[in-house]
C-alpha positions in Angstrom: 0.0 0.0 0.0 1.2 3.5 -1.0 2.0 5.7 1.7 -0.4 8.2 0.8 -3.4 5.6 0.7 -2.2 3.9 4.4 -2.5 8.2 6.3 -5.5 8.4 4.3 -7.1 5.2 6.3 -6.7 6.7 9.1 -9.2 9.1 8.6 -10.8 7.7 6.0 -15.1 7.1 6.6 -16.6 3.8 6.8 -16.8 2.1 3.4 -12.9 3.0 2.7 -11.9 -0.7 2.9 -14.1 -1.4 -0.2 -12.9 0.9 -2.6 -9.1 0.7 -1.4 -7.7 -2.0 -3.1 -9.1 -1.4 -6.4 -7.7 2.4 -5.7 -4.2 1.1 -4.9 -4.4 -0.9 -7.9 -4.7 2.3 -10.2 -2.3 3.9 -7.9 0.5 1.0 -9.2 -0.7 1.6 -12.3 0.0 5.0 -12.3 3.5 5.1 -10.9 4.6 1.9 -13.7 2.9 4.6 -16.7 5.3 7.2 -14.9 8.5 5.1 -14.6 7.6 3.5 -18.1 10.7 3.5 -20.8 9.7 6.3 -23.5 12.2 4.6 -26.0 10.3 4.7 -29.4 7.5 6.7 -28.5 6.7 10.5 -29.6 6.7 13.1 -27.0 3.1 13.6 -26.5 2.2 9.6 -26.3 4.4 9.6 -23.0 0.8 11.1 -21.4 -1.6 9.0 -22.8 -2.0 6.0 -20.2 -1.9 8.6 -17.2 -5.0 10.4 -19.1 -6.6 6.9 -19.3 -5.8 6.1 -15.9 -7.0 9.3 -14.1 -10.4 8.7 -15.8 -11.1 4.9 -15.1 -9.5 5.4 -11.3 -12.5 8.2 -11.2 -15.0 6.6 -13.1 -14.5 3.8 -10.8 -15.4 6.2 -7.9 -18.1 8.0 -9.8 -19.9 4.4 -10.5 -20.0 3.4 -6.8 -21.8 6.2 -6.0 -24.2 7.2 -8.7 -24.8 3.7 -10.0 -24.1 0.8 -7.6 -24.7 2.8 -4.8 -22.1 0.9 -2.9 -20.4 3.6 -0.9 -21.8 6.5 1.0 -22.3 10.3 0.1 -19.1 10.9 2.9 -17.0 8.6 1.7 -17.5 10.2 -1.9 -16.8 14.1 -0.8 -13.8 12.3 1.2 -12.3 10.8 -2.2 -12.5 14.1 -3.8 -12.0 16.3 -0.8 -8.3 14.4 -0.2 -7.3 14.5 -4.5 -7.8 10.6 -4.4 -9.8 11.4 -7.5 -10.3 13.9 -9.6 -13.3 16.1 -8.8 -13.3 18.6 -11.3 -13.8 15.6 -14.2 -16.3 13.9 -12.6 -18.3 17.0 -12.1 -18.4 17.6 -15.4 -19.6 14.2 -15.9 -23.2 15.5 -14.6 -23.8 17.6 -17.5 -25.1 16.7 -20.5 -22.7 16.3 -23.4 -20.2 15.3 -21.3 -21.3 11.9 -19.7 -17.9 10.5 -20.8 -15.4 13.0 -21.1 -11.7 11.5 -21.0 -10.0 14.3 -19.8 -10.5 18.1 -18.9 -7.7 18.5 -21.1 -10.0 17.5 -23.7 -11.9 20.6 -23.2 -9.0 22.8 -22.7 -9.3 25.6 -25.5 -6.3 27.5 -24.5 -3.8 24.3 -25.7 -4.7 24.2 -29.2 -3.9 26.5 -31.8 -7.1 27.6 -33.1 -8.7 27.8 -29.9 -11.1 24.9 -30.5 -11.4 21.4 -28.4 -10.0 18.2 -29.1 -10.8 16.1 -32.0 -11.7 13.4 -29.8 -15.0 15.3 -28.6 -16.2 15.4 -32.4 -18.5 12.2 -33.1 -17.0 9.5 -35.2 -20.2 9.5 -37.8 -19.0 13.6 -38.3 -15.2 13.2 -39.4 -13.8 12.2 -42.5 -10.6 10.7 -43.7 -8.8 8.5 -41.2 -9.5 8.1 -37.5 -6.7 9.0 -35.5 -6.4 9.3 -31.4 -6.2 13.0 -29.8 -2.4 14.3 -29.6 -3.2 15.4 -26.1 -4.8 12.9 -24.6 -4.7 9.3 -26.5 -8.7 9.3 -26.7 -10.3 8.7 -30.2 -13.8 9.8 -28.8 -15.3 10.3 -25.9 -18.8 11.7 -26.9 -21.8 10.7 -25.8 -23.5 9.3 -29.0 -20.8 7.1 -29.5 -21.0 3.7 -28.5 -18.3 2.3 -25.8 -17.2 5.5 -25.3 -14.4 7.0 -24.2 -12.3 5.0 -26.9 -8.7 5.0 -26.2 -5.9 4.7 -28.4 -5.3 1.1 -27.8 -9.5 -0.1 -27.9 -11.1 -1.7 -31.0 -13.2 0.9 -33.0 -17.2 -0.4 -32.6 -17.2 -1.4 -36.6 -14.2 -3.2 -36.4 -15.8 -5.2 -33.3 -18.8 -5.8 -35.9 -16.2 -6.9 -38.9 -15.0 -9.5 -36.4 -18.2 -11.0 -35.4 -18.2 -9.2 -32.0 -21.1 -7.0 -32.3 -21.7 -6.6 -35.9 -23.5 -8.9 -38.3 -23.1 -12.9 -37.9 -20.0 -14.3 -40.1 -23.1 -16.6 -41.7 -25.1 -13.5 -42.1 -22.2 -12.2 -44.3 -21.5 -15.3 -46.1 -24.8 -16.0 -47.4 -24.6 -12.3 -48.8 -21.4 -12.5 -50.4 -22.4 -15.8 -51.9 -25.9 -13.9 -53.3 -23.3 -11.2 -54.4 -21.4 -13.4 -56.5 -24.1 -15.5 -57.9 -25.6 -12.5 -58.9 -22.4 -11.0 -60.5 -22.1 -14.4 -62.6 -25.1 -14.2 -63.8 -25.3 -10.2 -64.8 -21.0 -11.3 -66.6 -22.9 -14.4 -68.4 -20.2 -16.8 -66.8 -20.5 -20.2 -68.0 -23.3 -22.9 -67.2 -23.6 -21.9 -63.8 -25.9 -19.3 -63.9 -27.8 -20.6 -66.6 -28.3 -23.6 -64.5 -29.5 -22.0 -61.7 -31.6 -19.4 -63.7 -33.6 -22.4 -65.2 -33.4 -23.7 -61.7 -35.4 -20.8 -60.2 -37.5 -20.6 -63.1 -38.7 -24.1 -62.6 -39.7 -23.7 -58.8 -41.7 -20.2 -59.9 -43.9 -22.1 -62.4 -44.7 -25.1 -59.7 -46.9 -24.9 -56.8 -45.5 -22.9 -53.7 -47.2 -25.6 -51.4 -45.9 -29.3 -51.7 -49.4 -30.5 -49.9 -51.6 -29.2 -52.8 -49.6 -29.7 -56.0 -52.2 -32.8 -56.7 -54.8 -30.3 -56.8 -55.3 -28.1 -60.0 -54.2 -24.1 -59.6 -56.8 -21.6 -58.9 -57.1 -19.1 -61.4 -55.9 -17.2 -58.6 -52.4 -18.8 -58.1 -52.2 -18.9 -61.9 -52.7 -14.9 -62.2 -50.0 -14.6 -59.5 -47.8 -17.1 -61.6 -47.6 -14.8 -64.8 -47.2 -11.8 -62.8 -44.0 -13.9 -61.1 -43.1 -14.7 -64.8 -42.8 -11.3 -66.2 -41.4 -10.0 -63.2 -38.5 -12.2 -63.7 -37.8 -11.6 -67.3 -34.1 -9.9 -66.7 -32.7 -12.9 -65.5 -29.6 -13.7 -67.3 -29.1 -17.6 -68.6 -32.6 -18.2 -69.5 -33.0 -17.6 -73.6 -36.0 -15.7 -74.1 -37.6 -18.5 -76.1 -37.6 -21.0 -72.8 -39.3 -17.6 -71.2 -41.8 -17.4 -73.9 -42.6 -21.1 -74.2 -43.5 -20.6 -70.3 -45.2 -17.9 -70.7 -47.8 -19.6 -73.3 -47.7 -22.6 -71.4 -49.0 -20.3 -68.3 -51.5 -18.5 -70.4 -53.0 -21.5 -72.0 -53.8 -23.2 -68.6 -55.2 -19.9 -66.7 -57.5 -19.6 -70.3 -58.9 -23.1 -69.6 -59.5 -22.1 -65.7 -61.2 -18.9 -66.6 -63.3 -21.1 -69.2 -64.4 -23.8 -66.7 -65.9 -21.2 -64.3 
């Protein structure tokens, strides 16, 4: 235990034993981000774990208060009172637009040349071009539309997650489309047999009866109406020669003549 944490406990209010080893963890944390080897690393990324840790080591905090309701009103003045965490941040944290901001730095106008915030407070659907962490904090967004935020340098954006099969659409999902894709593709390029096959294929379940249980019993005139509409609908198919369409099409017309005739 730090020596900071162990003259805190002294005067510490009840509850302090359940927050204080998950506090001295961060507390390692941050002094192994401190002492950390900056070989290979440009200037500013030196910062961004500290920024990262300063906001989970409050959110943590902020989350056993307002959400789990684990630890007592005292105990949470006490934490900011004593610098444990960091007040100012979490305060913000109660207005909205701001449910998730990474750092105050963030929000600090006076350290950027134009006089405007950091990128990472701009919503991912808004930017263009490549997405790219802020310089002064590590954080790739933090705003509040923005699913899983704050992002940090080193997370998984939320459509990569969804390209993996995390979150996103199912790998069979995919699969099935880019299958449709193709076939489609080889049938519009005229690519051998195979979409000729599979034309005449599809043409031959459209002209039989949808249900398997009546196809002993004649077609309504009904079915037969929906048929040709079916049939001229799927003209533009590529592999079927438009005399095999036609010959189906009188073939259709003939039989829905002779219903028509019978009623």
């Amino acid at each position: 235990m730090s020596n900071r944490l162990q003259r805190l406990s002294k005067k510490a209010p009840e509850g302090w034993d359940t927050v204080l080893p998950t506090l001295e963890m961060f507390d390692n944390r941050m002094k192994d981000a401190v002492n950390e080897s900056h070989e290979g690393k440009r200037k500013h990324e030196t910062t961004w774990p500290i920024h990262r840790i300063n906001y989970e080591k409050s959110r943590y905090v902020y989350e056993m208060y307002y959400n789990k309701e684990e630890i007592s009103r005292e105990l949470y003045d006490f934490c900011i009172r004593e610098k444990v965490v960091d007040g100012q941040l979490m305060a913000k944290w109660k207005k909205p637009g701001y449910e998730f901001l990474c750092s105050l730095a963030a929000i600090n106008k006076g350290s950027t040349n134009f006089g405007t915030t950091s990128v990472c407070r701009v919503p991912l659907r808004l930017r263009s071009g490549k997405i790219a962490p802020s310089v002064t904090t590590g954080c790739i967004s933090c705003a509040s539309c923005d699913k899983g935020a704050p992002i940090w340098w080193n997370s998984r954006l939320p459509q990569e997650e969804g390209r993996s099969g995390g979150k996103g659409r199912p790998d069979e999902a995919q699969e099935e489309e880019d299958a449709e894709v193709e076939r489609r593709a080889a049938m519009l390029r005229g690519d051998g047999d195979a979409g000729a096959k599979r034309a005449r294929t599809d043409l031959t379940h459209l002209l039989h009866d949808d249900d398997p249980l009546d196809s002993s019993r004649p077609m309504t005139t009904c079915k037969l109406e929906r048929k040709m509409v079916r049939l001229s609908n799927y003209t533009h198919c590529v592999g079927v020669s438009e005399c095999e369409m036609q010959s189906h099409g009188v073939a259709l017309n003939e039989e829905l003549l002779r219903s028509r005739e019978k009623k």
